[in-house]
ChimeraX commands (.cxc) that place a marker at each C-alpha (Angstrom):
marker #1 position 96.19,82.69,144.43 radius 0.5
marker #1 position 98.05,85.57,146.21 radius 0.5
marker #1 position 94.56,87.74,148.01 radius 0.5
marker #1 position 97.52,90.66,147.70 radius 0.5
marker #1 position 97.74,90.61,144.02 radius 0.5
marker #1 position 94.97,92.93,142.86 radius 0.5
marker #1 position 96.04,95.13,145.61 radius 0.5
marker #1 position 99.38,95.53,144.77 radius 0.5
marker #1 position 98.54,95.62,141.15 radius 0.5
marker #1 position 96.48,98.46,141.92 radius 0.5
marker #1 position 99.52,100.44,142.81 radius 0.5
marker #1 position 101.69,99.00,140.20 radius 0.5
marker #1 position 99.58,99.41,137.07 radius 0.5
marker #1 position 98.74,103.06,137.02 radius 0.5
marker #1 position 102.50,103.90,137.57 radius 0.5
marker #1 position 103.56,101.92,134.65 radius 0.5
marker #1 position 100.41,103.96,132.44 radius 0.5
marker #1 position 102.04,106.89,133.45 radius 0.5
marker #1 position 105.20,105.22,132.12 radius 0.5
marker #1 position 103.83,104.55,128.94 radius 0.5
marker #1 position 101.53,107.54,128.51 radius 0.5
marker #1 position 103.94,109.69,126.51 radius 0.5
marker #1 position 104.43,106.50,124.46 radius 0.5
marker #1 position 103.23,106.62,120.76 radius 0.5
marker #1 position 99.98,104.75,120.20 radius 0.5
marker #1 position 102.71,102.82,117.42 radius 0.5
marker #1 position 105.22,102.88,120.03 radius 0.5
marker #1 position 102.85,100.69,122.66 radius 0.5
marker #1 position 101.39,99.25,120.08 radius 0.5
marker #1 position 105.33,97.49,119.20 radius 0.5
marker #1 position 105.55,96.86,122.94 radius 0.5
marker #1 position 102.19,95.09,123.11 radius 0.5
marker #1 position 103.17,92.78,120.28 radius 0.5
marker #1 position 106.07,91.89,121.51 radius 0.5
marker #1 position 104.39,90.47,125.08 radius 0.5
marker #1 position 104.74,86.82,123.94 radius 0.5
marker #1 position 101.55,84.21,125.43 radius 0.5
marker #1 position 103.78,81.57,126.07 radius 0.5
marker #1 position 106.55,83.15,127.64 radius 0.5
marker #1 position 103.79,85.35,129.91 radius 0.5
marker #1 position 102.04,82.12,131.24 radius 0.5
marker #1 position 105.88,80.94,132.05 radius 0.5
marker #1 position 106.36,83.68,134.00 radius 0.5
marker #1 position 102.70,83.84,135.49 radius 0.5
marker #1 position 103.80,80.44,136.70 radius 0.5
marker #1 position 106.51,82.07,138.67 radius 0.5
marker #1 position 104.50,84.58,140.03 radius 0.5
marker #1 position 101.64,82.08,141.26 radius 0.5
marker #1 position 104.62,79.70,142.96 radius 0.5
marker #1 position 106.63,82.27,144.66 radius 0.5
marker #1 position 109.72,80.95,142.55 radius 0.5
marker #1 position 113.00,82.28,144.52 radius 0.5
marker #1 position 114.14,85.25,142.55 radius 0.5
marker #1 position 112.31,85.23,139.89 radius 0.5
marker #1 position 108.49,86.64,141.69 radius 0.5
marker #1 position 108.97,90.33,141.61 radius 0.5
marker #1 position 109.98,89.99,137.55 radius 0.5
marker #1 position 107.26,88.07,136.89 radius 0.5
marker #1 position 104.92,90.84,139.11 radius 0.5
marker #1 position 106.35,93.74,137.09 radius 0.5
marker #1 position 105.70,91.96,133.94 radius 0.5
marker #1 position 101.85,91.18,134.93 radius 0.5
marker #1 position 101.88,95.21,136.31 radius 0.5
marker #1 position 103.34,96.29,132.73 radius 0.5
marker #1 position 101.30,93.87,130.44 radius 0.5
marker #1 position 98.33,95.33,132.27 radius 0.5
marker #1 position 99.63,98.11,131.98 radius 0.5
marker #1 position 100.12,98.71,128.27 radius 0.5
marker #1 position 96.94,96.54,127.22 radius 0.5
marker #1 position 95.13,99.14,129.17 radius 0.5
marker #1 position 95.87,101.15,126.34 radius 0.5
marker #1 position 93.79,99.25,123.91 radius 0.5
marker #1 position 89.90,100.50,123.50 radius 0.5
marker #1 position 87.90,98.35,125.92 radius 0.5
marker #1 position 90.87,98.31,128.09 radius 0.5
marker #1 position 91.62,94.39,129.47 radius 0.5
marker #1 position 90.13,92.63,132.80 radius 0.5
marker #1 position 92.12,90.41,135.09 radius 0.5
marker #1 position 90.93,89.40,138.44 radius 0.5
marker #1 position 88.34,91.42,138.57 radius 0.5
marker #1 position 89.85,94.40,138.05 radius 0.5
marker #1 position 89.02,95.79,134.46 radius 0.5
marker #1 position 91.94,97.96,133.67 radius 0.5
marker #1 position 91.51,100.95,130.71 radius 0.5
marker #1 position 93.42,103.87,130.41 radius 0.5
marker #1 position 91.79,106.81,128.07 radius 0.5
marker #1 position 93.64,109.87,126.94 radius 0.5
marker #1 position 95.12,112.36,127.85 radius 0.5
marker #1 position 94.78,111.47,131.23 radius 0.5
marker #1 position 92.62,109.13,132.73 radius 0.5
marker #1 position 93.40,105.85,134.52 radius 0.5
marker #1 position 90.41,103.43,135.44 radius 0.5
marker #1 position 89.85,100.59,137.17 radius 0.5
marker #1 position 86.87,99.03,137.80 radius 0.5
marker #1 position 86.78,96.27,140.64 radius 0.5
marker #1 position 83.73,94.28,141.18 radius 0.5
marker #1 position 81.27,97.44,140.02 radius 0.5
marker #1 position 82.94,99.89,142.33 radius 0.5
marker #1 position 85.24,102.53,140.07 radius 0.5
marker #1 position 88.34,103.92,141.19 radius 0.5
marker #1 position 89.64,107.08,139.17 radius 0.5
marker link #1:1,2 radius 0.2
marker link #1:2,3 radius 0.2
marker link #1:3,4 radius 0.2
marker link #1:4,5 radius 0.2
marker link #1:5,6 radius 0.2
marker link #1:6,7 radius 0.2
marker link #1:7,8 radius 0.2
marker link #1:8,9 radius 0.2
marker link #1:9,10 radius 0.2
marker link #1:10,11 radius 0.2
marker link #1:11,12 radius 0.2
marker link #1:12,13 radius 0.2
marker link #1:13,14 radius 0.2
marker link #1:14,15 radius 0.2
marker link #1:15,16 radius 0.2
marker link #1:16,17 radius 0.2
marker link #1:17,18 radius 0.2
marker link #1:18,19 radius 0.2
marker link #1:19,20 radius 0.2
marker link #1:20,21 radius 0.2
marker link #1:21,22 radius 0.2
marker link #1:22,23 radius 0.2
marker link #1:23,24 radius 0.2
marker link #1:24,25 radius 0.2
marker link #1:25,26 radius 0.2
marker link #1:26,27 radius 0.2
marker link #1:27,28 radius 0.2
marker link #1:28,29 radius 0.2
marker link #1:29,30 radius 0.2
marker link #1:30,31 radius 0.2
marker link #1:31,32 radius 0.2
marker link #1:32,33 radius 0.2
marker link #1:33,34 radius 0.2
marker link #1:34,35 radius 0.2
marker link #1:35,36 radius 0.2
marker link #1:36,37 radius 0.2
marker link #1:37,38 radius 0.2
marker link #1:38,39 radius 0.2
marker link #1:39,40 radius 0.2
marker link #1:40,41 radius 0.2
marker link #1:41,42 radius 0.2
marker link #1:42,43 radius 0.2
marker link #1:43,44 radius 0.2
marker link #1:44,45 radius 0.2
marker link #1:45,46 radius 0.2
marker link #1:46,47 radius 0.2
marker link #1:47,48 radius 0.2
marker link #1:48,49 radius 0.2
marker link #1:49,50 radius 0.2
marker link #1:50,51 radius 0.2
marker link #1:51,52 radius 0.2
marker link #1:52,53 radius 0.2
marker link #1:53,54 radius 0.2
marker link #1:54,55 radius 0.2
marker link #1:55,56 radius 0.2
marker link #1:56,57 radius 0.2
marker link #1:57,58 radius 0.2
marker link #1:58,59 radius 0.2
marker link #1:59,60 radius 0.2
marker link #1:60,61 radius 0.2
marker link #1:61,62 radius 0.2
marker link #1:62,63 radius 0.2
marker link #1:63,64 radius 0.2
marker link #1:64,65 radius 0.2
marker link #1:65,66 radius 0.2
marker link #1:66,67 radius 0.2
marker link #1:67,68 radius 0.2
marker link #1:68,69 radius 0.2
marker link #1:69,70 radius 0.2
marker link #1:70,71 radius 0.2
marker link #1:71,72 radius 0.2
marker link #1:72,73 radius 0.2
marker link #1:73,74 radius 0.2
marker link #1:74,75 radius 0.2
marker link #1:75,76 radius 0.2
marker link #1:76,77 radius 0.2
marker link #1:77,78 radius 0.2
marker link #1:78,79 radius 0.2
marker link #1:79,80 radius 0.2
marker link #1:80,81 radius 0.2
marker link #1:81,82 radius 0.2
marker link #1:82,83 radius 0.2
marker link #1:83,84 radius 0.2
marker link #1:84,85 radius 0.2
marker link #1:85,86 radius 0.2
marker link #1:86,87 radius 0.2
marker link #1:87,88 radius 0.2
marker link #1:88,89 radius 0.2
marker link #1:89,90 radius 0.2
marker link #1:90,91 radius 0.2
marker link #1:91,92 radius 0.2
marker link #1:92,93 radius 0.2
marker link #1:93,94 radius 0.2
marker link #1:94,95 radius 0.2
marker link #1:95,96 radius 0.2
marker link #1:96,97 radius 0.2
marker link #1:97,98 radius 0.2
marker link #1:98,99 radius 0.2
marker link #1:99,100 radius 0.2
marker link #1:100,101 radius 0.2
view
């Protein structure tokens, strides 16, 4: 596993909740359904073995499934990093028990 990941994911993720944040709780909710298991792990596959051209889409579709399942109450944890976003305006992450607001 890439030891850059969360790092970069911590960068990544909050800018696509700010994305999102004038988003509809319908609206996300659409986009959330819509993130298909299957086709995720396919590209997760992609992202774990540095496939030529096809890494950074499969990083910006971790960052944005993150992202918008953030959204839901209880937020989502991956890698350590629990990710949950509560309006209007607050982005957390939680990493291991330290908190990063």
């Amino acid at each position: 596993m890439n030891h850059l990941l969360p790092d970069m994911l911590m960068i990544a993720v909050p800018l696509w909740v700010e994305r999102y944040r004038p988003f509809s709780f319908d609206e996300r909710q659409k986009l959330i359904n819509e993130i298909n298991q299957s086709d995720f792990c396919y590209r997760m596959e992609h992202l774990l073995h540095k496939t030529e051209g096809k890494t950074a889409q499969a990083f910006n579709d971790l960052a944005r499934s993150l992202a918008l399942l953030s959204f839901v109450p209880g937020g989502i944890t991956f890698m350590g990093t629990k990710w949950e976003t509560k309006e209007p305006s607050h982005v957390e992450a939680t990493v291991d028990g330290f908190e990063n607001r």
